[in-house]
N, C-alpha and C positions, 0 to 999 in steps of 0.2 A: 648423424650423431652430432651430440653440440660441442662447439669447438673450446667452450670453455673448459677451464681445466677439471678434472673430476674427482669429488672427494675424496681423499682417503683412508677415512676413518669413519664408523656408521654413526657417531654423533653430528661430524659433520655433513655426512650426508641427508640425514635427517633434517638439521638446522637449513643445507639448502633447499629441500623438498618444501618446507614448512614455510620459506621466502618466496618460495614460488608459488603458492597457494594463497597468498595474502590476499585477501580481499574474498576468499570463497566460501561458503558456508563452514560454521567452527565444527560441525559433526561430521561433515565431509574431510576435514582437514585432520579431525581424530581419527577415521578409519584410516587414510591414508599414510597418516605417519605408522600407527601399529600394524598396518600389512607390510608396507615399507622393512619395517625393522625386524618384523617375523622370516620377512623373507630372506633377509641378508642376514640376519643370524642362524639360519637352516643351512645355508650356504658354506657358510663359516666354520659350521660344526662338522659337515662334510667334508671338505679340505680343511684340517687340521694343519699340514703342512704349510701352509699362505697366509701368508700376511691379510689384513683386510685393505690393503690399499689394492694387494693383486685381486683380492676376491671381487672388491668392487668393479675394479675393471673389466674382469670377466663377465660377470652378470650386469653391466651396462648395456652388451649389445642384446640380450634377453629381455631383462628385463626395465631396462630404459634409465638414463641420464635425471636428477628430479627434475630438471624442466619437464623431460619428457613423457614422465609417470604424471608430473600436474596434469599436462595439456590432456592425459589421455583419463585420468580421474575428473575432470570437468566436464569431456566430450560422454564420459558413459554418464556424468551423473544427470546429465542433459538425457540422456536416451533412457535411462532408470523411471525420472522423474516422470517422463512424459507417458512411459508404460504404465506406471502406478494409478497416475492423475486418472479421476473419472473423466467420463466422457463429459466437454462442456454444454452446461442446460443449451435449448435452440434459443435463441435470442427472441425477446419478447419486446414487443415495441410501447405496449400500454404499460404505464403503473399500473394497473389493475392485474396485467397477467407475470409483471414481475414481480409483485407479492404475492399471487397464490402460486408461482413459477416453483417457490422453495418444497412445495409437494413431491416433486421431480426434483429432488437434489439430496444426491443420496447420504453425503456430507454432513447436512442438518441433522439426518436419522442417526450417524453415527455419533455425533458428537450433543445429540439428544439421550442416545444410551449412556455416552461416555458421561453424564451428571448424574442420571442413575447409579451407574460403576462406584461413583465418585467417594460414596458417602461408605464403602465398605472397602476403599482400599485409602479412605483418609485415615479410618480410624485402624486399621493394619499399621499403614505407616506410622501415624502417630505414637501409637502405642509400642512398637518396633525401636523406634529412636529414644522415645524417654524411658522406657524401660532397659535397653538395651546400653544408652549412653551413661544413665544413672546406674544400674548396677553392676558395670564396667567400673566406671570411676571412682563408687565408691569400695571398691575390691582394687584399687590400684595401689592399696598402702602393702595389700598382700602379697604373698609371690604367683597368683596369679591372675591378679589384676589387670595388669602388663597385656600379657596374649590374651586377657579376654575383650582388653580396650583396641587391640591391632586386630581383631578379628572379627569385631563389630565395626570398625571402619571400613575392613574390607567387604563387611557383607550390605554398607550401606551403598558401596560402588557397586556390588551385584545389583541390590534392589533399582537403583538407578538406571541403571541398564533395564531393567524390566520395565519398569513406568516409561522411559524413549521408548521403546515399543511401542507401547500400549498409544501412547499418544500421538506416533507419528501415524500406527495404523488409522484410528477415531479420527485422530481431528487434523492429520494431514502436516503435520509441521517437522519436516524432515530431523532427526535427529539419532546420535549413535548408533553405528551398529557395531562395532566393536571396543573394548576394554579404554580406559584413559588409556595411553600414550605415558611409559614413565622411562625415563633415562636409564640403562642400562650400563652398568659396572660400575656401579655403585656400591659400598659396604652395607649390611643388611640394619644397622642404626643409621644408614643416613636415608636409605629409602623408607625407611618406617619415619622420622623426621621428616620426610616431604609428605608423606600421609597427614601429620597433625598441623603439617603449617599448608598443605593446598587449601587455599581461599574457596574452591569446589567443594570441599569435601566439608566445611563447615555453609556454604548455600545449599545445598543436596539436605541435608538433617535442616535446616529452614524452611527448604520445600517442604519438605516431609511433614514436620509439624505445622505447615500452614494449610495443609490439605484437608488436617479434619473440619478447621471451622469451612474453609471451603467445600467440601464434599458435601457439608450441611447445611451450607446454603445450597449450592447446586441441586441435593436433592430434594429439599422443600421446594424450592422453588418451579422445578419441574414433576414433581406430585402436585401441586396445588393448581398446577395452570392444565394439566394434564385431567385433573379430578373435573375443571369447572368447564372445560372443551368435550371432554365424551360425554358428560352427564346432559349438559345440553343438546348436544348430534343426537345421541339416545330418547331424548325428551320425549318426540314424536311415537315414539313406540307408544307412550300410553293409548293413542288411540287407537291399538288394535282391542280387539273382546278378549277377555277372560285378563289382561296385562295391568297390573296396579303399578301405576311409579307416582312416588311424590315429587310432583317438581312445586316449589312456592317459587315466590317471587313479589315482592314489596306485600307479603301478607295473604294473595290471594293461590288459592290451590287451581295451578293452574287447568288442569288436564279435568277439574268439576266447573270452574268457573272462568275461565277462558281459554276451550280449548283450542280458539282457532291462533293461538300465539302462539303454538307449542311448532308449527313450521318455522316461522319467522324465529327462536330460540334454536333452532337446528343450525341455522344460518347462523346468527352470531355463535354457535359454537366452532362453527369450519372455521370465524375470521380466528378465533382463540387459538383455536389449531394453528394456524399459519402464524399466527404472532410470535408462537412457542416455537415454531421451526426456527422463528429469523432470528428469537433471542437465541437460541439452543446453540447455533450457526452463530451467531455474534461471542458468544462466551467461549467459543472452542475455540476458535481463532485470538482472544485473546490469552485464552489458556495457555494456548500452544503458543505462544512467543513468552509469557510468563515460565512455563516450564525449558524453556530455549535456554532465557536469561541464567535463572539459578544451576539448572543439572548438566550443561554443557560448558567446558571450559572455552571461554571465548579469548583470554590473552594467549593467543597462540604466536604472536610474530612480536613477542618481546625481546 
């Protein structure tokens, strides 16, 4: 057990958990504090009769001092992470086999669909926020204005929650798995006040409406590279019997008037292929720290 002294209060408990995580992932440090604080107010509710200075005490040797929930939230998210993680590609010693190496990376595939995705949950989000923010606010002269504007904030922390999903599955960048983290015993005007002033909750509707021009670049972009990579791998088909494909190419029809390029356009269609993997794989991983920054509250050890 640690020899320092132990909380006595679950705010202060929390503030030390939260000090002792400094430095760790901010979506590790949000599940932590709201498991944290679910659990010692389950506690609490249960013994009615105690104080939370005794309840704490009691459920330290269970369920551990914050040092000792960090050390063991770091140690699982270590053993989490490395369950999740694909297996890494075998090492490839040539340029040549660590650019077509991305064929075998299953990563690429996902975060090659997640641009696909992209372009039907930009314009959800989109359309979610500006319809939902604007017809909230402009009904907040009414009397129900008010709870339709706190209930679209709170369904933009649900959606948020959804997209961490979606994105830590695709494109691999760890983030939330349970609700922000909000101060408990507080008056229900002042926690609805920390809803309009969290700095998250107005980046969250930023993402949101930054995703449709995103999602539309994303999905042009991989239609178009996708369209000019199979039609060329495909190309060779024309030279089976009975099989008509038009391929041109600077004017001349290939597959009448030269068909023996139609291999050699097979080939540059696999490198198109592979190009699309490494962008596909380049844009997830910047995504996924893009979406880090705005939907995960990162000033946690203020």
């Amino acid at each position: 057990m640690n020899s320092e002294r132990l909380p006595t209060t679950i705010p202060e408990y929390l503030a030390h958990l939260r000090r002792s995580l400094a430095g760790a992932d901010p979506a590790l440090v949000q599940d932590a504090l709201y498991d944290a604080e679910e659990y010692l107010r389950s506690e609490l509710a249960e013994n009615p009769g105690r104080s939370e200075a005794e309840v704490i005490a009691a459920v330290a040797s269970s369920y551990g001092a914050p040092d000792e929930v960090a050390d063991i939230y770091r140690d699982t998210e270590v053993k989490v992470q490395t369950a999740l993680r694909a297996p890494p590609p075998r090492p490839r010693g040539s340029a040549l086999g660590r650019f077509f190496g991305v064929f075998a990376d299953p990563r690429a595939y996902a975060s090659l669909f997640y641009m696909l995705l992209s372009l039907a949950t930009g314009v959800f989000f989109f359309t979610w926020v500006v319809a939902g923010f604007s017809v909230s606010l402009g009904l907040s002269i009414t009397i129900i204005g008010v709870p339709l504007l706190i209930l679209f904030f709170g369904s933009v922390r649900v959606l948020s929650l959804v997209e961490g999903r979606i994105v830590e599955v695709m494109l691999g960048e760890r983030m939330p798995r349970r609700p922000l983290y909000t101060a408990r015993g507080r008056s229900v005007w002042q926690r609805i006040g920390d809803m309009f002033t969290d700095p998250r909750t107005w980046s969250t509707m930023l993402y949101f409406v930054l995703m449709l021009p995103l999602g539309v670049a994303y999905f042009s972009v991989t239609i178009g590279l996708l369209s000019i990579a199979l039609s060329l791998i495909l190309s060779p088909l024309a030279l089976l019997p009975g099989v008509h494909l038009n391929v041109w190419l600077f004017g001349l029809d290939i597959p009448e008037q030269a068909p023996w390029l139609l291999p050699f356009l097979a080939v540059i269609g696999a490198l198109v292929l592979a190009v699309t993997l490494h962008i596909a794989r380049g844009i997830g991983r910047m995504h996924g720290l893009f979406a880090k920054h705005l939907l995960v509250k990162t000033a946690q050890f203020t």
